[in-house]
N, C-alpha and C positions, 0 to 999 in steps of 0.2 A: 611265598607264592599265594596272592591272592584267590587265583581261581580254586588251589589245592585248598583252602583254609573252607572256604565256601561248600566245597563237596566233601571234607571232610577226610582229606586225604595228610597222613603225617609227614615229616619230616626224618632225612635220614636218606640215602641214595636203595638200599634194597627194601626197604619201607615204602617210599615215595613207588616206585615199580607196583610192588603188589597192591597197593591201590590201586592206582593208576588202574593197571590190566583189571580189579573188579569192575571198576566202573564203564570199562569199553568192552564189545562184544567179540569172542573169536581169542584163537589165539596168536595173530598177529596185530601189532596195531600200528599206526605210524603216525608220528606228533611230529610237526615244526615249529622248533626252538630258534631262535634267532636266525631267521633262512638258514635254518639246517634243518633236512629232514633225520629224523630221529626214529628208528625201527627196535620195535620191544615186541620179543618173544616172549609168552606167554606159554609156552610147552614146553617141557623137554623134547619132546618129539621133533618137534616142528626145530629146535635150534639144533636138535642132532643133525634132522636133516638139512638146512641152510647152511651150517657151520663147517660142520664134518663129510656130507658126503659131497656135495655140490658147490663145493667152495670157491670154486675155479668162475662159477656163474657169479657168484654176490658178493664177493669180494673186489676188493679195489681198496685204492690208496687216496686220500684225500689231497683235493687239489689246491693248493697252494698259493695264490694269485698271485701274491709281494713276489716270495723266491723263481715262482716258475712262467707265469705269466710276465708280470712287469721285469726283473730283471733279466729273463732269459732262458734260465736254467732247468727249462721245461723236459729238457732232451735229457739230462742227464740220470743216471740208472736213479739215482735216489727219487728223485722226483715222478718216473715214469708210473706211468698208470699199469696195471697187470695187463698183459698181451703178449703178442709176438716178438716183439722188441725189448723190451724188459727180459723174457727167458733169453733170449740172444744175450744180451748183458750178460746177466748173470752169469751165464754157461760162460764166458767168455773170462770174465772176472774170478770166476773158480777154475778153468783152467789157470790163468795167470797166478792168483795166491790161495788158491783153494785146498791146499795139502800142505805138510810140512815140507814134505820133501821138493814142493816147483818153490818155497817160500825160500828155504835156503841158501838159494845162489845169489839173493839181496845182502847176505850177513856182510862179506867186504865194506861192502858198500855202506850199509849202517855202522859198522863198527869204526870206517874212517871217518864218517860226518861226525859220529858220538863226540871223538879225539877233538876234531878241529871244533863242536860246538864248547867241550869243557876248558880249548885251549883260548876261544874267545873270552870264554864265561870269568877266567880266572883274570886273562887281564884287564877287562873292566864288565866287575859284577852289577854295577849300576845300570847298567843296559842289558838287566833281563830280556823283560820283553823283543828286545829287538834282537835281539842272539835265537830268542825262538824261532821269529817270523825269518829269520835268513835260514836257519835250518831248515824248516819246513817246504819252503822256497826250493832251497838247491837239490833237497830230496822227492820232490814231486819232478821238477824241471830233469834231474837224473834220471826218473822214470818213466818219463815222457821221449826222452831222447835216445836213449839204449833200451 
C-alpha cells in the first residue's frame, strides 16, 4: 500500500488498523476501499455501542448484485436485507425446521431418498455427480410439494 508506506503505517490486518486509527481523528473513521465504504472503530466503547447494543440500527447484510440483483434471488431469505421481511422468514423457517422435534417428521422421507440415492450410486458409480444433483432435486421438489 503505497499511501500506508508514505505515512508510515505497517503491514499486517490489526497492525494496519492501529495505524490507521493514529493518524485519523476521533474514534470513528470511515475509508473507501474499492467502492466499499469501510467503517473502523477506534474504541471499545464506541464498538460496544454500535455492535452490541444497537445492532438492529447498523447492521445489515451485503448486497449482492450477481446473485440478488442480476439473477433474481434478491427475495430470497438468504439474500434479504435485515427488516421486516427477513424476521418473517426466519420466524417462518424456525417454525418449519427450527427444533428437533418439527425436524422429525422429514426422517421417512430422507431415509427413503438416502436408499434410492445409494441404490442408484451402486449401479452406476461413475455418475456421482449426477446421482447427487437428482437427490437434491427430488428432496427440495418433496418439500416444496407436501
Amino acid at each position: 500500500m503505497l499511501v500506508g508506506v508514505k505515512l508510515g503505517v505497517r503491514c499486517g490486518s490489526s497492525v494496519f488498523y492501529a495505524d490507521i486509527t493514529r493518524l485519523l481523528p476521533g474514534d470513528i473513521c470511515s475509508v473507501t476501499v474499492l467502492g466499499q465504504p469501510l467503517i473502523i472503530l477506534n474504541s471499545a466503547k464506541v464498538a460496544i455501542d454500535m455492535l452490541d447494543k444497537k445492532s438492529a440500527i447498523y447492521s445489515d447484510r451485503p448486497i449482492l448484485q450477481m446473485a440478488g440483483e442480476l439473477v433474481g434471488w434478491k427475495n430470497t431469505m438468504v439474500l434479504l436485507p435485515y427488516g421486516d421481511r427477513f424476521r418473517r422468514y426466519r420466524r417462518l423457517f424456525h417454525r418449519l425446521i427450527g427444533n428437533p422435534t418439527s425436524i422429525q417428521r422429514f426422517y421417512p422421507s430422507e431415509e427413503l431418498e438416502a436408499r434410492r440415492f445409494l441404490r442408484r450410486l451402486l449401479t452406476t458409480p461413475g455418475d456421482l455427480a449426477a446421482h447427487v444433483r437428482k437427490c437434491g432435486v427430488i428432496y427440495v421438489l418433496k418439500r416444496i410439494i407436501y
